[in-house]
C-alpha positions as CSV (number, residue, x, y, z in Angstrom):
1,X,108.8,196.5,23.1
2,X,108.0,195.9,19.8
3,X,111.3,196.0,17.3
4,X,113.9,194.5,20.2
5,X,115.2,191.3,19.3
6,X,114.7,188.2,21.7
7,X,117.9,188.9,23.3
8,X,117.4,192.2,24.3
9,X,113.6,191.3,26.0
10,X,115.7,188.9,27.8
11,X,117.9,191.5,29.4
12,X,115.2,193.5,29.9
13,X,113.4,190.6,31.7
14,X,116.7,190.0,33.6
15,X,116.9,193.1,34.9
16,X,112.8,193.4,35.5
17,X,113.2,190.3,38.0
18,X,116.6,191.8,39.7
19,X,114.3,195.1,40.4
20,X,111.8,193.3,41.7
21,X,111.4,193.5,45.7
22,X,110.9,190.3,47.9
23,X,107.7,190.4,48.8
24,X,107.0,189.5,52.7
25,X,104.6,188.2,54.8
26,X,104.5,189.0,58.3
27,X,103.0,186.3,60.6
28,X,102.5,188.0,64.8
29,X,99.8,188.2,67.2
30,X,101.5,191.5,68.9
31,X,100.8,194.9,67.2
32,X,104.1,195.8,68.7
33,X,106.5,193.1,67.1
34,X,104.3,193.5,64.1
35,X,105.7,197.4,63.9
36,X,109.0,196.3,65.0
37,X,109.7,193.4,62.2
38,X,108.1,195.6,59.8
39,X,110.4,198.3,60.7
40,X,113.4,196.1,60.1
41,X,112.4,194.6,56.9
42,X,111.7,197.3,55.4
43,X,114.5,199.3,56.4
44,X,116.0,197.2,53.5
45,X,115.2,198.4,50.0
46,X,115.2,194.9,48.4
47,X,112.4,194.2,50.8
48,X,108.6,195.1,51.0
49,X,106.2,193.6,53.5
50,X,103.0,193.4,51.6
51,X,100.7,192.1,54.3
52,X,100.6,191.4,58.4
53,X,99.0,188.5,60.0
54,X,97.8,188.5,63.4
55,X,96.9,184.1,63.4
56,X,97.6,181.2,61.7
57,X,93.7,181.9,60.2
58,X,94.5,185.1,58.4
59,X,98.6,183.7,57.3
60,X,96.5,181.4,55.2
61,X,94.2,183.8,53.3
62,X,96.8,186.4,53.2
63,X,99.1,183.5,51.4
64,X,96.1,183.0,49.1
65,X,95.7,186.6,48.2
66,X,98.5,188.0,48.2
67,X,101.3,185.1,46.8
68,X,104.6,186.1,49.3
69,X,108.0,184.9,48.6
70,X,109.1,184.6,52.1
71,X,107.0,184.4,55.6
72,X,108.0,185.5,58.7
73,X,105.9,183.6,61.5
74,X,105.6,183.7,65.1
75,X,104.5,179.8,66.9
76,X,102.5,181.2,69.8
77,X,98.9,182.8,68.3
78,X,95.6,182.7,69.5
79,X,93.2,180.8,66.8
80,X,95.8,178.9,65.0
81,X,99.4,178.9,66.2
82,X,102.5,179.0,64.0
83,X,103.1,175.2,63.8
84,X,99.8,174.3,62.4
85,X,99.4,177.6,60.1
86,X,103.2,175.8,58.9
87,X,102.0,172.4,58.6
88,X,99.0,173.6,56.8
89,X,100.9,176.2,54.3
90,X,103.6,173.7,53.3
91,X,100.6,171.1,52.5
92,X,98.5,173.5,50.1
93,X,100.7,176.8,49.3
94,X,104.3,175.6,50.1
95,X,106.3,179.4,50.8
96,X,109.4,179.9,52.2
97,X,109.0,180.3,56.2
98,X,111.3,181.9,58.7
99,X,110.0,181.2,62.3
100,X,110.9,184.4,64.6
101,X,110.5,183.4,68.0
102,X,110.5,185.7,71.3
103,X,112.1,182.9,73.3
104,X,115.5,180.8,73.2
105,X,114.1,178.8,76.6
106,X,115.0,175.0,75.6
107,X,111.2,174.1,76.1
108,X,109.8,176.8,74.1
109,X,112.7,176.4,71.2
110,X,112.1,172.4,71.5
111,X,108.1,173.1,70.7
112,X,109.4,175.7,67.8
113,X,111.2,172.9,65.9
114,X,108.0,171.2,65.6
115,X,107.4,174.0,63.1
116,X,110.5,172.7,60.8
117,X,109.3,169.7,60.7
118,X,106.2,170.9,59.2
119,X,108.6,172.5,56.6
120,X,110.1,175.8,57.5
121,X,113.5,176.3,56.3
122,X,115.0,178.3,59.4
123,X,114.9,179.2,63.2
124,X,116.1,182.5,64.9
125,X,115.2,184.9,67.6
126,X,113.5,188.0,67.2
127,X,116.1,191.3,67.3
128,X,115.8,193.1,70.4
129,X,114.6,196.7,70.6
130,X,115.8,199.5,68.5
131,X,117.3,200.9,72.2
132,X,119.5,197.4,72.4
133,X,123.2,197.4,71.5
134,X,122.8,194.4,69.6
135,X,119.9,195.8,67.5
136,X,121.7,196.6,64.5
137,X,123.5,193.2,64.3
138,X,121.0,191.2,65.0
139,X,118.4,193.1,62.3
140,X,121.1,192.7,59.5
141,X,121.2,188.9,60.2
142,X,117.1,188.8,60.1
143,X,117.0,190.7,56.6
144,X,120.5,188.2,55.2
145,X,118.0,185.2,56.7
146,X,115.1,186.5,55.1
147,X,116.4,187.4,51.5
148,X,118.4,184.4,51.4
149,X,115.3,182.1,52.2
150,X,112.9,183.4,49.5
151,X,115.5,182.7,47.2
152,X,114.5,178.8,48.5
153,X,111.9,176.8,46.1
154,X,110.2,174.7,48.7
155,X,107.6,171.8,47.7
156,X,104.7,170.9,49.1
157,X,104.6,168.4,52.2
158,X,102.6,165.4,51.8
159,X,100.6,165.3,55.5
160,X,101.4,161.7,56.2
161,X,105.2,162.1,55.2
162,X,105.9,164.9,58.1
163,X,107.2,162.7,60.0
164,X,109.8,160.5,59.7
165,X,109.0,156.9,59.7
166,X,111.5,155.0,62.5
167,X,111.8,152.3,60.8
168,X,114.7,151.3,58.7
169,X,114.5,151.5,55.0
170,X,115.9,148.4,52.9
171,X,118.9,149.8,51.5
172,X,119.2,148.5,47.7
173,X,123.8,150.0,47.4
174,X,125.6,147.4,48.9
175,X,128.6,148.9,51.5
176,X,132.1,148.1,50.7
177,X,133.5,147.5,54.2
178,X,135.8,150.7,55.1
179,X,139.3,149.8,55.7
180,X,139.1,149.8,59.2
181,X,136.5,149.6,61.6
182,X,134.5,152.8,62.0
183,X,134.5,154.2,65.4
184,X,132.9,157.9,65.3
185,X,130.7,159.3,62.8
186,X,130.7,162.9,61.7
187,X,127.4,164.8,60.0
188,X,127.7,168.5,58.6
189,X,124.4,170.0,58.1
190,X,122.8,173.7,57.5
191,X,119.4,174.9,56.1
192,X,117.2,171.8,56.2
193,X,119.4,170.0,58.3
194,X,117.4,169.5,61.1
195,X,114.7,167.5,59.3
196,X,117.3,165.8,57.8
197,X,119.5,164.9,60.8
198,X,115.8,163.7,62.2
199,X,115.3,161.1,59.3
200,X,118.9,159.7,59.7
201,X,119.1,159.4,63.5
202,X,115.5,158.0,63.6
203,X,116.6,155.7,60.8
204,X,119.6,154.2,63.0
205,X,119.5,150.5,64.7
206,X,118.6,150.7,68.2
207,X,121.9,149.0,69.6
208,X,123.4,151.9,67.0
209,X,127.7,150.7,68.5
210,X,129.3,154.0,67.5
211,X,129.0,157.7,68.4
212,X,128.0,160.7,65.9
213,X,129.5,164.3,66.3
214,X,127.7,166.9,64.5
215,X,127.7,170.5,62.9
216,X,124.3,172.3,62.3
217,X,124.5,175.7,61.6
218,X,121.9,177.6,63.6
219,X,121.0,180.1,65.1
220,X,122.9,181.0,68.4
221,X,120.5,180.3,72.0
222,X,119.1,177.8,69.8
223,X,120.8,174.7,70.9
224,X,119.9,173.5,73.9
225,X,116.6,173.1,72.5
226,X,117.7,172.2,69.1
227,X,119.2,168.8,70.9
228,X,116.2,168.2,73.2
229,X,113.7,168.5,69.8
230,X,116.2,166.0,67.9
231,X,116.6,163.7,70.9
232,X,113.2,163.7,71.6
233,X,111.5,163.7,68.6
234,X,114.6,160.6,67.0
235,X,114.3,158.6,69.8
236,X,118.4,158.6,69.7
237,X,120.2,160.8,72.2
238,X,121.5,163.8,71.5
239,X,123.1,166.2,73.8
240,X,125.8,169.1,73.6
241,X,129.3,168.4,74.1
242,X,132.1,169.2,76.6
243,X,135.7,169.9,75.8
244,X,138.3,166.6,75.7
245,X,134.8,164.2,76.7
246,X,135.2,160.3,75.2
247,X,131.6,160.4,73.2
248,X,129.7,157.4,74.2
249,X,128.7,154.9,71.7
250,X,125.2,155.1,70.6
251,X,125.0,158.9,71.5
252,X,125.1,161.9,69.1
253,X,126.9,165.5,70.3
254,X,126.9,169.0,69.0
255,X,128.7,171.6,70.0
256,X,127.6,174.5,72.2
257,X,127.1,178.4,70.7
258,X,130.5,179.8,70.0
259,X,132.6,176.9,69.5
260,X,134.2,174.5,66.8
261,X,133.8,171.0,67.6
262,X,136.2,168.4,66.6
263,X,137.4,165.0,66.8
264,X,140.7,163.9,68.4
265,X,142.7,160.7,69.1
266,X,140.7,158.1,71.2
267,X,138.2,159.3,70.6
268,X,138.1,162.2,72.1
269,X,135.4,165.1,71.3
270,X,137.5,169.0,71.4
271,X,136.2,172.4,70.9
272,X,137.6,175.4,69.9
273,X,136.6,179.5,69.9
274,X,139.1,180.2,67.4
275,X,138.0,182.6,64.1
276,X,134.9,181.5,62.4
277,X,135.8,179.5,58.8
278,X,133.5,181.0,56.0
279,X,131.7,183.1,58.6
280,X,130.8,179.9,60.4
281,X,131.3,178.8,63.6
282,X,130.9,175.6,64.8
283,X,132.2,174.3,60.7
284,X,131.5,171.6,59.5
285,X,134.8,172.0,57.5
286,X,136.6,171.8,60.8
287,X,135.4,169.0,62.3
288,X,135.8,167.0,59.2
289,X,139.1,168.2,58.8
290,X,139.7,167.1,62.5
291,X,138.5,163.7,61.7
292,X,140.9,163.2,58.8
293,X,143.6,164.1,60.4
294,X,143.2,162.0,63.8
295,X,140.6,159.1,62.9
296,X,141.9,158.7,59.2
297,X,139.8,155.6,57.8
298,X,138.4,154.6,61.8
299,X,135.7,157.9,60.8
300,X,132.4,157.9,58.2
301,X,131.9,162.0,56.9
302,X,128.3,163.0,56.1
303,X,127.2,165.7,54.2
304,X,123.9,167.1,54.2
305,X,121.8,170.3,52.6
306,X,122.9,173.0,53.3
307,X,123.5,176.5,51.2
308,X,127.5,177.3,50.4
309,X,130.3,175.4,50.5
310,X,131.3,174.2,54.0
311,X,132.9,170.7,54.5
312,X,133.1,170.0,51.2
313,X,136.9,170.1,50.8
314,X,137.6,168.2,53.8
315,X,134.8,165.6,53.3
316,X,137.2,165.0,50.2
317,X,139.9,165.2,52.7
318,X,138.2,162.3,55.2
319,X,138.0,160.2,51.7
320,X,141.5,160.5,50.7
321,X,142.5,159.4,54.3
322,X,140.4,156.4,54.0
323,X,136.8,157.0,55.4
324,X,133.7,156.0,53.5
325,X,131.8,159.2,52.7
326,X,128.8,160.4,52.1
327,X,126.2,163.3,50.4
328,X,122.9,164.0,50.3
329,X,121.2,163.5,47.2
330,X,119.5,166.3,45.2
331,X,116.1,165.4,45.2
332,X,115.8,164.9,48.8
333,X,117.7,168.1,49.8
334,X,116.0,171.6,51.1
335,X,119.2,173.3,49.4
336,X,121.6,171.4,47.5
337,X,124.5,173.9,48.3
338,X,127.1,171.7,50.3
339,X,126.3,168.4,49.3
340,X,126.7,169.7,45.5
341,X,129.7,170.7,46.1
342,X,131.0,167.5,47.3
343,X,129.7,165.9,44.6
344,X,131.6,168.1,42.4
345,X,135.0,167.9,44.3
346,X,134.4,163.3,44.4
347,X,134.3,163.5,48.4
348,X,131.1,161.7,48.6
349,X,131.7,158.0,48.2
350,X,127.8,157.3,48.4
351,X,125.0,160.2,47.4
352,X,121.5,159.0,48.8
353,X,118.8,160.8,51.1
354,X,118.6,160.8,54.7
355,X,117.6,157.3,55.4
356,X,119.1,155.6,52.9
357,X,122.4,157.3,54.3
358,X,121.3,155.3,58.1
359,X,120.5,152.2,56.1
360,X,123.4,151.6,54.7
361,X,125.4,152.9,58.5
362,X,123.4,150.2,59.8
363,X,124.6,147.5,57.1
364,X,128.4,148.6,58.3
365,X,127.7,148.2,61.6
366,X,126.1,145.1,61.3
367,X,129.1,143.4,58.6
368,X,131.9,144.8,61.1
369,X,130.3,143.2,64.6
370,X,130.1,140.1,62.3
371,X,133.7,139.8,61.4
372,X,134.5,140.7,65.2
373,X,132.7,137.6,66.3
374,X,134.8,135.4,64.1
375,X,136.8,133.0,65.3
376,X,139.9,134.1,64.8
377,X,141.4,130.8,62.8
378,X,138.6,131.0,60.7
């Protein structure tokens, strides 16, 4: 290379990197599966699996010899199972992980979140066999999921902040009271939004007086279990929710595989199997379009990490009606995709992490029961 000026090694550089193939790790008990996702991944030319695992044990040396960008891992092995071989990476060799699991079974996809709270970035279920009609479809999702989550720079998890601490964070931005009093609260959330929905909701006051209706992008069959792991695991009740139901206060809904959810006059929760927006289906664009048009300033909008763009317009939209809104803050954020854009576009009112976000909810809550319980010739 000798003679090329500094520019030209860069291109060169450039377009090194860009030829470069993402290098996979492949974490599976079964020799089967193990030939099955390896056929898969590698049916795509960006991709090139540089090393199988059979147990948590050998992900970890194989992570220390061989460097991966992305790692595909199964929960249920013999020696060390996928959660702790998670737990573990994320703490020493923090990698991109994409847990493929044979089940969608609410128990066993309740157990598998376990695993994203140890740090990996994404859920979905294993393609069916080459014979299946949905084989091709369901493959082509796996290698977009993959490619698009070593693209992700992940950061090592320090072991006693896995899990969320329940109790409420002193919030140091003081609320301006919304216009009128809040009485539902919509969250849009995608990659790392499960870890972030679980610090929020376990931040929230116990006597919490309003519902929550939520968007998280996921995978479909996941969630059943997705709302048992959150309800569980946040100590605040989440559940999935049915078409024209009156959310109860206190409780948090998402909606079930194939549907929009949205937020009507009442409040009353609505979903929809109309076209997907941006691919997407539930959006989080939709419900927080929903929630400007029928709740006006009675709504809060949250927006958490997430890659793209969704809600981002019409969390601008719920602050031009009146809500107080809301965006994740970059440092705390798995991907700052969605809440960046917000940022950009002046929708978010307030950008702070997770809890921060509940502290302050629980500050509203508190000022607005207060004024309630005034006498009313005071």
């Amino acid at each position: 290379m000798i003679g090329l000026s500094r520019p030209h090694l860069n291109e060169i550089m450039m377009e090194i990197t860009a030829m470069r193939k993402i290098r996979a790790l492949i974490v599976e008990d079964s020799p089967v599966v193990q030939e099955h996702l390896r056929h898969i991944l590698t049916s795509d030319p960006d991709i090139e699996v540089i090393a199988i695992a059979a147990n948590g044990i050998e992900a970890l040396e194989a992570v220390k010899q061989y460097c991966p960008d992305v790692i595909t891992m199964d929960i249920h092995m013999p020696k060390m199972d996928g959660f702790e071989a998670t737990k573990q990476i994320m703490q020493t060799m923090p990698t991109p992980i994409v847990i493929v699991s044979g089940s969608a079974q609410a128990t066993e996809v309740a157990y598998t979140f376990r695993a994203v709270e140890a740090g990996a970035l994404a859920v979905t279920l294993r393609p069916p066999g080459i014979s299946h009609g949905l084989f091709e479809t369901a493959s082509r999702e796996l290698i977009q999921l993959v490619k698009l989550m070593s693209e992700i720079r992940v950061v090592r998890r320090i072991p006693h902040m896995a899990r969320p601490d329940s109790t409420p964070v002193q919030n140091m931005v003081k609320p301006s009271m919304p216009l009128m009093p809040i009485q539902a609260i919509v969250i849009g959330a995608s990659t790392g939004g499960p870890t972030a929905l679980l610090k929020l909701l376990s931040n929230l006051a116990a006597d919490f007086p309003v519902p929550i209706i939520m968007v998280q992008h996921i995978a479909p069959g996941f969630v059943q279990g997705f709302a048992e792991w959150l309800s569980n695991t946040s100590h605040f009740p989440v559940g999935i929710a049915n078409h024209n139901e009156r959310p109860s206060p206190g409780h948090a809904y998402i909606a079930p595989d194939g549907y929009h959810i949205g937020l009507g006059p009442g409040p009353r929760i609505f979903l929809d199997n109309g076209p997907p927006e941006g691919g997407l289906r539930p959006s989080a664009g939709f419900l927080f379009r929903s929630a400007a048009k029928f709740m006006g300033a009675q709504a809060a909008g949250i927006l958490l990490t997430g890659m793209g763009k969704d809600g981002a317009e019409e969390l601008r939209l719920m602050r031009d009606s009146g809500a107080i809104t809301f965006a994740q803050d970059q440092d705390s954020s798995i991907v700052y995709g969605m809440p960046a854009e917000a940022v950009r576009l002046d929708a978010a009112m307030h950008v702070l992490p997770p809890e921060h976000i509940a502290a302050m909810l629980n500050s509203l809550m508190k000022k607005e029961k207060g004024l309630s319980n005034e006498h009313p010739c005071k």
